[in-house]
C-alpha positions as CSV (number, residue, x, y, z in Angstrom):
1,X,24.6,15.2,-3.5
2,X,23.3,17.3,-0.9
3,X,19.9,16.8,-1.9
4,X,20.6,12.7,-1.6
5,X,21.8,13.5,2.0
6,X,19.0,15.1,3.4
7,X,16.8,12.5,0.9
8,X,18.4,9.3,2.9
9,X,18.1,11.4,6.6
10,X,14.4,11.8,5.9
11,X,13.7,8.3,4.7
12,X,15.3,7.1,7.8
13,X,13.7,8.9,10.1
14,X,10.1,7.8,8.6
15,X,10.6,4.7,8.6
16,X,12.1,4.9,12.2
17,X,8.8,6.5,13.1
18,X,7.0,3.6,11.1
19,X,8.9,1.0,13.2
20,X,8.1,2.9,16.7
21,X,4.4,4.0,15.8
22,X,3.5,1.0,14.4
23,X,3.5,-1.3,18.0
24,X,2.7,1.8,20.1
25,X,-1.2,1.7,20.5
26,X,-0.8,-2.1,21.2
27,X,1.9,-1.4,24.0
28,X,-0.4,1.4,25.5
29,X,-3.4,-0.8,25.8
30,X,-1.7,-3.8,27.0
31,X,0.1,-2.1,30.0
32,X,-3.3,-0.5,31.1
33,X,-4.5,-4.3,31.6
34,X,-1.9,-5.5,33.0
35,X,-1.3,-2.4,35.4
36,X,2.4,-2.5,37.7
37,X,2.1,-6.0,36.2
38,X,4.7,-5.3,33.8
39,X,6.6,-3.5,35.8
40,X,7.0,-6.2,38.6
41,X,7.3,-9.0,35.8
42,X,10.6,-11.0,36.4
43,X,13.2,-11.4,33.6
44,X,12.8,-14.8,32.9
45,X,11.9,-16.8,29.2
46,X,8.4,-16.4,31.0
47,X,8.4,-13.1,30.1
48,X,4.9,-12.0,28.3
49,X,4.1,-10.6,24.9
50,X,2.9,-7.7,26.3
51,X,6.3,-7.3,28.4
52,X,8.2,-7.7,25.9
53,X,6.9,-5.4,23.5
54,X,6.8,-2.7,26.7
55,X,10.2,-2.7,26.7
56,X,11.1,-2.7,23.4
57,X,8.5,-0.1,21.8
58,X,9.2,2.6,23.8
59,X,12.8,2.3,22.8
60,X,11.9,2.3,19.2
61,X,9.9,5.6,19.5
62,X,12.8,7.4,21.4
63,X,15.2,6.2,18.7
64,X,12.6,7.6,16.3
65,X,12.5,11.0,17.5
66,X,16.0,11.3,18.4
67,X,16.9,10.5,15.2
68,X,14.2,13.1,13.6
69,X,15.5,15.4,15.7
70,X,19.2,14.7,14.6
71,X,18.1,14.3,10.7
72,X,17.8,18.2,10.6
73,X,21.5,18.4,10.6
74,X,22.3,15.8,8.0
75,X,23.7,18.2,5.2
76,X,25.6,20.4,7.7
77,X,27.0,17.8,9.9
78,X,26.6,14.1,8.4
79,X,29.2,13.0,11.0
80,X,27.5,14.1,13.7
81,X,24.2,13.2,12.4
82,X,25.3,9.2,11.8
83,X,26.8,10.0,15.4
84,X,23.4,10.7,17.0
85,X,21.3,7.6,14.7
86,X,24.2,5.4,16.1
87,X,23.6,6.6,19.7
88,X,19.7,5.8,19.1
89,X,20.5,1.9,17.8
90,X,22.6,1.2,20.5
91,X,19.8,2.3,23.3
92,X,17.3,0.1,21.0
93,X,19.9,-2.8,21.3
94,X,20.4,-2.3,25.3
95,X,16.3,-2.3,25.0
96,X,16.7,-5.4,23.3
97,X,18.9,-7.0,25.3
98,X,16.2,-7.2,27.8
99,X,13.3,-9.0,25.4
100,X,13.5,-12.5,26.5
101,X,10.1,-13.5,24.9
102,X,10.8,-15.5,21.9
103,X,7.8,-14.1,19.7
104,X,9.1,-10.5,20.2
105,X,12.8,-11.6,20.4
106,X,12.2,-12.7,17.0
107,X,11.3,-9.4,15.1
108,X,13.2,-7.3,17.7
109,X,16.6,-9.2,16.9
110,X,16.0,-8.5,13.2
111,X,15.4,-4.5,14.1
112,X,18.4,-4.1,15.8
113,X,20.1,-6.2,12.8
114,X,18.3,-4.1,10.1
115,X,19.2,-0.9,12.1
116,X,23.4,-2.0,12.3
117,X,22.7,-2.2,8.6
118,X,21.0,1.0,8.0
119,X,24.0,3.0,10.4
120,X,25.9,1.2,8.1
121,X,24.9,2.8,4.8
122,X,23.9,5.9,6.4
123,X,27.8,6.3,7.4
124,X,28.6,5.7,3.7
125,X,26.2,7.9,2.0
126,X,26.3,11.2,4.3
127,X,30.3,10.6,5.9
128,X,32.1,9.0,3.0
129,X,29.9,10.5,0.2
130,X,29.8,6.8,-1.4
131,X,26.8,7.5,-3.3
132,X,26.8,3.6,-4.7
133,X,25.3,2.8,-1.2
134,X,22.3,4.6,-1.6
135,X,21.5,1.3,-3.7
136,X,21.8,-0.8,-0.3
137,X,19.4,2.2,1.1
138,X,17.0,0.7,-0.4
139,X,16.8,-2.9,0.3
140,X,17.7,-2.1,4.1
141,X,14.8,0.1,4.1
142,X,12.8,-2.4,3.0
143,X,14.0,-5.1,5.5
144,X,13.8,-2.4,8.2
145,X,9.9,-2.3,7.2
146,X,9.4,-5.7,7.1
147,X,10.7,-6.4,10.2
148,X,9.0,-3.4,12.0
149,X,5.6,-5.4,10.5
150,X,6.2,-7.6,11.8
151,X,7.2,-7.0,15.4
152,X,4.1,-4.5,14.6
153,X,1.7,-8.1,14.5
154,X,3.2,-9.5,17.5
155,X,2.5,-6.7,19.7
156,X,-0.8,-5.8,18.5
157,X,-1.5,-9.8,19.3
């Protein structure tokens, strides 16, 4: 069981670094164009692509490595480890909460869903030691990745 643990912790954490890594290099370029642009932009529906994905990408990576960092203390302290990944989604959601563009409000409203989700099995694979939920593992996992594409797409624009 342990072994499962520490399997599901790992899993998560790389496809949390997919999902942040994936958008980053389009982020990066796009605020060097745009300069303190993006910083000065207004939070309106007119908010840009390149805004948008500013805001939410840097989120993503933070939740990736806080999560990574958590992930090494999955078979000693599950608690605290779903603890710390919960922590992580609900700074991506307060991230969220600020994307008003609709083509990255799109992929960044399924994250944060896919994410819930993944908490969600998480707490019953490595808390409750329900080992029928690493079934769901894999078709969050899956869902996570497909959204992460395709927030990925928009960003890279």
């Amino acid at each position: 069981m342990n072994r499962r643990i520490a399997a599901i912790a790992i899993a998560a954490v790389a496809v949390l670094g997919l999902t942040a890594c994936s958008g980053a290099p389009a982020s990066d370029s796009s605020s060097d164009k745009s300069g303190s642009a993006s910083k000065e932009a207004p939070k309106t529906a007119d908010q840009s692509v390149s805004d948008a994905c500013g805001i939410i990408l840097p989120a993503l990576q933070k939740a990736g490595s806080d999560v990574q960092s958590a992930s090494a203390d999955a078979a000693t302290d599950p608690k605290g480890t779903v603890d710390k990944f919960a922590t992580a989604i609900g700074e991506v959601e307060d991230a969220a909460a600020k994307v008003t563009n609709p083509d990255v409000k799109k992929p960044t409203d399924a994250i944060v869903t896919v994410y819930g989700q993944l908490r969600d099995v998480a707490t019953k694979a490595l808390v409750d030691k329900d080992t029928s939920a690493l079934g769901d593992f894999n078709t969050v996992m899956s869902d996570l990745t497909d959204s992460a594409k395709e927030l990925a797409t928009v960003c890279a624009g």
